[in-house]
C-alpha positions as CSV (number, residue, x, y, z in Angstrom):
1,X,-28.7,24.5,9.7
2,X,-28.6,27.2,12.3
3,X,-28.0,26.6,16.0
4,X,-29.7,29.0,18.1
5,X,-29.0,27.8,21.8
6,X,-25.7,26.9,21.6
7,X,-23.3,29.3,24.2
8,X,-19.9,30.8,23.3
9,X,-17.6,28.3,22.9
10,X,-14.8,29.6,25.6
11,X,-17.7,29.3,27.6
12,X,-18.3,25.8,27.6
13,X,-14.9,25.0,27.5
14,X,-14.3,27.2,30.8
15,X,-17.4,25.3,32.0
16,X,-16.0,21.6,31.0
17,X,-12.9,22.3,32.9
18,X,-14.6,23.8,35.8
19,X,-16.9,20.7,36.1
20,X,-14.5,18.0,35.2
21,X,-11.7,19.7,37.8
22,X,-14.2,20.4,40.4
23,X,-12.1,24.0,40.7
24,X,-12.3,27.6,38.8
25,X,-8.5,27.9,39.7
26,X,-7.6,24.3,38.6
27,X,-9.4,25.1,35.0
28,X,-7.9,28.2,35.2
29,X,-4.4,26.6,35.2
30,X,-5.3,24.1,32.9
31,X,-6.6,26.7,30.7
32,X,-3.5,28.7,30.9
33,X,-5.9,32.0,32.0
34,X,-6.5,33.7,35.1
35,X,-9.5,32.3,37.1
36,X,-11.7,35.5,37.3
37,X,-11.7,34.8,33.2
38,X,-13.1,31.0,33.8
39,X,-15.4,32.9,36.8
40,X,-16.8,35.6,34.1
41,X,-17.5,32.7,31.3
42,X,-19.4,30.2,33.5
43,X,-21.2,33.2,35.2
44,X,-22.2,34.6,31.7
45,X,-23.4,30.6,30.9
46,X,-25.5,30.5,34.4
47,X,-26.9,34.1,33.2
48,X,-27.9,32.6,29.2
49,X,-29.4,29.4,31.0
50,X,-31.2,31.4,34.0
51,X,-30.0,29.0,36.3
52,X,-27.0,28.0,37.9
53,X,-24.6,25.2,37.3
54,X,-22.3,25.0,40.4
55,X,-22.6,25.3,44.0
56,X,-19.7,27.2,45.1
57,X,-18.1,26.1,47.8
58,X,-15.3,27.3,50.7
59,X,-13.2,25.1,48.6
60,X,-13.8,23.9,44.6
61,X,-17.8,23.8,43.7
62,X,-20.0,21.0,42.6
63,X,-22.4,20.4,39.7
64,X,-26.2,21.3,40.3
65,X,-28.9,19.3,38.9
66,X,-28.8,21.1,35.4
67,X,-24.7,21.8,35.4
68,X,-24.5,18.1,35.7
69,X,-26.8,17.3,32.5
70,X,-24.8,20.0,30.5
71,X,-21.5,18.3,31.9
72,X,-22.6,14.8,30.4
73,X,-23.9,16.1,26.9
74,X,-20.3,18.4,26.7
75,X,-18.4,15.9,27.5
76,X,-20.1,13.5,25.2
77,X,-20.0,16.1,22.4
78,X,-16.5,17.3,22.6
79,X,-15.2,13.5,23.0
80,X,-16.2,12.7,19.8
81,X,-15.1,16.4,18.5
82,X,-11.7,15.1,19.9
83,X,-11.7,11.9,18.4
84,X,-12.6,13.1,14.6
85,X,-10.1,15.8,14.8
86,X,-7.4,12.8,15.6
87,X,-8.9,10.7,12.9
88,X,-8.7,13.6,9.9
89,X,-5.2,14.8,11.1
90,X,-3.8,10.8,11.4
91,X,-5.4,10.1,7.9
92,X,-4.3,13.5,6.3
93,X,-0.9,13.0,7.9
94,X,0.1,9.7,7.5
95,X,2.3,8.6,5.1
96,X,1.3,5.3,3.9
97,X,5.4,3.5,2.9
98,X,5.0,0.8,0.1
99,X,8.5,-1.8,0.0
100,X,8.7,-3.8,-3.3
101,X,11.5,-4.4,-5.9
102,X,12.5,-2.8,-8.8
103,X,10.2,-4.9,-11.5
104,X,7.3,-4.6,-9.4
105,X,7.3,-1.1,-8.8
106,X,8.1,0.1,-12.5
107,X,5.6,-2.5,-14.4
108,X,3.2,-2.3,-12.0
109,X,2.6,0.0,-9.0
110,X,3.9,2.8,-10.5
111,X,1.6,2.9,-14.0
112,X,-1.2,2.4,-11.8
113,X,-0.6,4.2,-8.4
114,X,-2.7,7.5,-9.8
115,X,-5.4,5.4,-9.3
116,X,-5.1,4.6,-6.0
117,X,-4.2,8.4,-5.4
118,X,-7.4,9.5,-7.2
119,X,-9.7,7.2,-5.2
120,X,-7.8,8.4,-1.6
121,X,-6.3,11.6,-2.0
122,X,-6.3,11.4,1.8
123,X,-2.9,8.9,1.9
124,X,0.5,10.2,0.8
125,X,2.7,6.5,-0.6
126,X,5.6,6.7,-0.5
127,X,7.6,3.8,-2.4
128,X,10.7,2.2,-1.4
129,X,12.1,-0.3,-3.5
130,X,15.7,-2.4,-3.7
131,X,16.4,-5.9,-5.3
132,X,14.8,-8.2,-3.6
133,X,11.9,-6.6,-2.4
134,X,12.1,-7.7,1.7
135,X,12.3,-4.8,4.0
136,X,12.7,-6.9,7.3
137,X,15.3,-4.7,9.2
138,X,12.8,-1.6,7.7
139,X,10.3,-0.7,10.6
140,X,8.9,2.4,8.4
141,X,7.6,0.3,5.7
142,X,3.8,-0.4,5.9
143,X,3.3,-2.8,3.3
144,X,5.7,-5.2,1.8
145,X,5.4,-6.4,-1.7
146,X,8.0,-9.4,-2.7
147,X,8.3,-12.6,-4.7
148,X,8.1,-15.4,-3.3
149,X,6.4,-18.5,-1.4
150,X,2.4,-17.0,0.0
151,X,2.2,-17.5,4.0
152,X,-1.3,-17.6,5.6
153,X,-1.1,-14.3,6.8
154,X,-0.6,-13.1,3.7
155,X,-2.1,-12.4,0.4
156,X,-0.9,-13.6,-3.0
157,X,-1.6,-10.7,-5.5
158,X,0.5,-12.8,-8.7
159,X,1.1,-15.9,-9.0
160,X,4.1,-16.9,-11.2
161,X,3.4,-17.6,-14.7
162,X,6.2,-17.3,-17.1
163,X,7.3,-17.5,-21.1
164,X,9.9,-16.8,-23.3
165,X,9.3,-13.4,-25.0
166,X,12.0,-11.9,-27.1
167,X,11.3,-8.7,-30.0
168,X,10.4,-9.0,-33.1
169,X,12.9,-8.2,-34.5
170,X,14.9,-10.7,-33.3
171,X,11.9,-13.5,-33.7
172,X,12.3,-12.6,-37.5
173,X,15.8,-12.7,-37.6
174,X,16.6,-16.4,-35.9
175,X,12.6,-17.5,-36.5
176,X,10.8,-19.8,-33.6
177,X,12.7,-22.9,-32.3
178,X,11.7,-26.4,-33.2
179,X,11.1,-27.6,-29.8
180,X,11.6,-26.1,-26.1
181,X,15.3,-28.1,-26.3
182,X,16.3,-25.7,-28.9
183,X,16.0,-23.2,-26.7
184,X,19.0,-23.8,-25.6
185,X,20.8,-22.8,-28.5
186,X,19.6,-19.6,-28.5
187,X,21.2,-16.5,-27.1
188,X,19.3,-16.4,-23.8
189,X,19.3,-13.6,-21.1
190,X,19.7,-14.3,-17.7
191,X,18.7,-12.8,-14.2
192,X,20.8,-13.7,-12.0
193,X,19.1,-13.6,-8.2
194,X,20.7,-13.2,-4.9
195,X,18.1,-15.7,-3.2
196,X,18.6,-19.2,-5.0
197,X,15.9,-20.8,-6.7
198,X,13.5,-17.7,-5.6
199,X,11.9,-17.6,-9.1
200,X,12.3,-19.2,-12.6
201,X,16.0,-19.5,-14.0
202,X,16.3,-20.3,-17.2
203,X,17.1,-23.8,-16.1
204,X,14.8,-24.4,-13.5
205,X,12.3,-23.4,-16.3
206,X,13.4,-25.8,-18.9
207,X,13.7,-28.7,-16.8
208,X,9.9,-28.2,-15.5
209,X,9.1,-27.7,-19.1
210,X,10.3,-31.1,-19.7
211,X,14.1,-30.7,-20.8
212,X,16.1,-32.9,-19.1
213,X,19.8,-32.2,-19.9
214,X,20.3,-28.3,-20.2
215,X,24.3,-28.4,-20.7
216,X,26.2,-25.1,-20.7
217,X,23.7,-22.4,-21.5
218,X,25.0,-18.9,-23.1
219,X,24.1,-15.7,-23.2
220,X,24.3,-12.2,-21.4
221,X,23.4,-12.1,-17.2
222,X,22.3,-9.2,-15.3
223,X,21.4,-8.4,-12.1
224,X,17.7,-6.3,-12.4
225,X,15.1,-7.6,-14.2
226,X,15.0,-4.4,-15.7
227,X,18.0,-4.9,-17.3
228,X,16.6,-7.6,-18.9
229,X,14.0,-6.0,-20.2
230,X,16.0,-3.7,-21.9
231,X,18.5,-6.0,-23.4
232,X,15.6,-8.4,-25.0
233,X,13.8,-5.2,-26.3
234,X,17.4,-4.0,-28.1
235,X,17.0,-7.9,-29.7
236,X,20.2,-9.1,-27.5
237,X,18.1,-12.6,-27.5
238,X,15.2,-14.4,-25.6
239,X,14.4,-13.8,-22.0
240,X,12.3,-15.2,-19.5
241,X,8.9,-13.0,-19.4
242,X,7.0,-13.0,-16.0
243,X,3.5,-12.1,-18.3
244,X,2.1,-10.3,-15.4
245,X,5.2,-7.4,-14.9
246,X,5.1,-7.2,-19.3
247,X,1.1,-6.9,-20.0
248,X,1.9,-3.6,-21.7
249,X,4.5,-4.1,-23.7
250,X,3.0,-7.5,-25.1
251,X,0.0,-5.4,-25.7
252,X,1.9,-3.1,-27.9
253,X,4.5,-6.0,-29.7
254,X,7.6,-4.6,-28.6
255,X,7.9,-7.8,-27.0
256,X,6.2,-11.4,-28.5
257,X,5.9,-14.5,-27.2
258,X,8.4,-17.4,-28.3
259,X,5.8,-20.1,-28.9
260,X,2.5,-20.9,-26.3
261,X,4.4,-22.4,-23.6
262,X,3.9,-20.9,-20.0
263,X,4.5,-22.3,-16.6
264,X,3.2,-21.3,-13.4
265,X,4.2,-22.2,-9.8
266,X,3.0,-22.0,-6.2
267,X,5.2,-18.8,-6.3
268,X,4.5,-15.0,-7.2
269,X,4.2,-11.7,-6.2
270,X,3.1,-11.5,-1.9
271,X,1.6,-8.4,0.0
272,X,2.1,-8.7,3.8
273,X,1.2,-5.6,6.1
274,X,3.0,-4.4,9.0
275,X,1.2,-4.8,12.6
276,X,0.4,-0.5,12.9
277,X,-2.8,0.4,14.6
278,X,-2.3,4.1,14.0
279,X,-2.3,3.3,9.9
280,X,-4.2,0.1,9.7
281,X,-6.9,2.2,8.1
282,X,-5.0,3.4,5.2
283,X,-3.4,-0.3,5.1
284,X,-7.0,-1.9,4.2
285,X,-7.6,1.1,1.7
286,X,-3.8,-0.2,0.0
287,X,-5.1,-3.8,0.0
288,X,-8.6,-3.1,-1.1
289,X,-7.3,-1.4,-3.9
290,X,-4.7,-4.1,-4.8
291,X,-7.0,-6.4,-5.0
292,X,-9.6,-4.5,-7.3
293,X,-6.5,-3.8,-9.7
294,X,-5.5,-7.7,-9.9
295,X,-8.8,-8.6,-10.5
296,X,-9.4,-6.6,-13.2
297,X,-6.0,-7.1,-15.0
298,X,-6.8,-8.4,-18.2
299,X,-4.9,-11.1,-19.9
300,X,-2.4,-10.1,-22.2
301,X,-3.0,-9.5,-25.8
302,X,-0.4,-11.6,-27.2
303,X,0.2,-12.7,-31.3
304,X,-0.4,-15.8,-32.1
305,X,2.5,-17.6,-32.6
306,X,3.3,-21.5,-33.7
307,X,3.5,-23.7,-30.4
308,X,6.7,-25.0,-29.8
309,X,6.7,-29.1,-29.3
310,X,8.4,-30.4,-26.1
C-alpha cells in the first residue's frame, strides 16, 4: 500500500510540537533545533496543503480551522505510534524470571521450556532455582513455582501423587515385598527437607498407606531430590517417586514401580505470579502455556508389576 498524501515526517513532527506548544521557539527547544528550522517545516506543510495552519501571532500562534483537524488526527496517530513502540520494546526486552527448585526445574521445565520458547520467541526466561523453591525476599522473580499447600490466588499445576520406584536391577535382585510393611526392611532412600512435613517422607507415606508402627527405618539420606534420583538409578535401594517429576524415566524402565500403590494429597507443585503491570503480559503467556503442558502430560507408562497387599 502506497501513501500518497502523507508530508515529510520532520514536518509533522515540527508541526505537532508547534500546535501542542502553541510556540515555533518552544518546539524549537523541545526539538533540540533552531526555530527558523521548525518555521521552514510548517511553512513547507501550509505550502503542500495550500492553506495555512496557524495564525501567527505577536506572541506564539494558534491553530486555524484545518491546523486544528491535522492536530487531532496527528496526535491521535502518533499516540498510538508511541504506545506500540513501548509495547514491542517492553515485550522484546523483558526478561520473563522463573523461581522453582531443583526437581522441578530439571524433570520438568527444563525438557520442556523450548516449547514455550518456540511458541514466544518474544520472552527471554530466565530460571532461578534453590532448594526449596520460595523466592520471597526475590523481587526479580516473576513467577514462583514450589511445592506445597495451593492458595486461592494461585494455581495448582501438580498435585502430589507418589510411589515407590527403585531400578530394575535392584527389583530383580531383592524381588517385590510381601506387603507395604515390608517396606521397611528394605534399603530405602531418604530426602531429607528443610520445611517439615512439606511433602511425603518415607514415614508420613507409610503410615497414610496404612502402616502403623514404622520403627527405625535405614537407609541412605540426601538433601536434593536429585540425589535421590541418582542413588535409586545406581540400585542403592527404593525411593519415593513423585510420578509426575519421573514420567521419562518410568517411560524408559530405568526406573519401575515397587508394586501399584500410589498416594496423593491436597499438596503439589503451585505457580503464583508476582503483582508486575509492566510484564503481566508475558506472565499470562507463562501460565497459558503451563497449563496446556499439564494438561496434556500423559500418564506414565509404567510395567505392570504384582500389587503389594497392605
Amino acid at each position: 500500500m502506497k501513501f500518497h498524501h502523507i508530508p515529510s515526517p520532520h514536518a509533522l513532527i515540527a508541526f505537532e510540537a508547534a500546535a501542542r506548544r502553541a510556540s515555533f521557539t518552544a518546539a524549537a527547544r523541545e526539538l533540540g533545533v533552531g526555530q527558523p528550522a521548525v518555521s521552514h517545516q510548517i511553512t513547507a506543510l501550509e505550502e503542500q496543503l495550500g492553506q495555512p495552519l496557524f495564525r501567527r501571532k505577536h506572541r506564539g500562534v494558534s491553530l486555524t480551522r484545518a491546523g486544528q483537524e491535522l492536530f487531532d488526527c496527528i496526535s491521535v496517530a502518533f499516540g498510538q505510534i508511541d504506545r506500540t513502540v513501548e509495547r514491542i520494546k517492553t515485550r522484546r526486552s523483558a526478561r520473563l524470571s522463573v523461581g522453582t527448585d531443583f526437581a522441578f526445574a530439571s524433570f520438568i521445565l527444563m525438557p520442556h521450556l523450548p516449547e514455550f520458547i518456540a511458541r514466544h520467541p518474544d520472552i527471554e526466561v530466565n530460571v532461578v532455582t534453590n532448594q526449596t523453591g520460595h523466592f520471597a525476599a526475590d523481587q526479580n522473580i516473576d513467577i514462583e513455582i514450589s511445592f506445597g499447600n495451593c492458595h486461592p490466588e494461585d494455581v495448582m499445576l501438580i498435585p502430589e501423587q507418589v510411589t515407590p520406584v527403585c531400578s530394575p536391577a535392584f527389583l530383580e535382585a531383592r524381588g517385590h515385598p510381601k506387603n507395604i510393611a515390608d517396606l521397611r526392611h528394605y534399603p530405602l532412600i531418604h530426602l531429607d527437607d528443610e520445611i517439615d512435613h512439606r511433602w511425603f517422607n518415607w514415614e508420613s507415606w507409610l503410615r497414610t498407606a496404612g502402616v502403623r508402627e514404622t520403627g527405625r527405618l535405614y537407609g541412605h539420606r540426601f538433601n536434593t531430590y536429585l540425589l535421590v534420583l541418582s542413588a535409586t538409578l545406581s540400585g542403592q535401594g527404593v525411593a519415593l517417586g513423585w510420578t509426575a517429576l519421573l514420567q521419562q524415566h518410568l517411560k524408559t524402565g530405568q526406573l519401575v514401580t515397587l508394586g501399584d500403590v500410589t498416594l496423593g494429597s491436597d499438596r503439589g507443585y503451585v505457580l503464583s505470579c508476582r503483582s508486575n503491570t509492566h510484564r503481566q503480559e508475558q506472565i499470562n503467556a507463562f501460565l497459558g502455556w503451563a497449563r496446556d503442558l499439564v494438561a496434556q502430560k500423559p500418564e506414565p507408562e509404567t510395567d505392570e508389576t504384582p500389587a503389594i497387599a497392605s
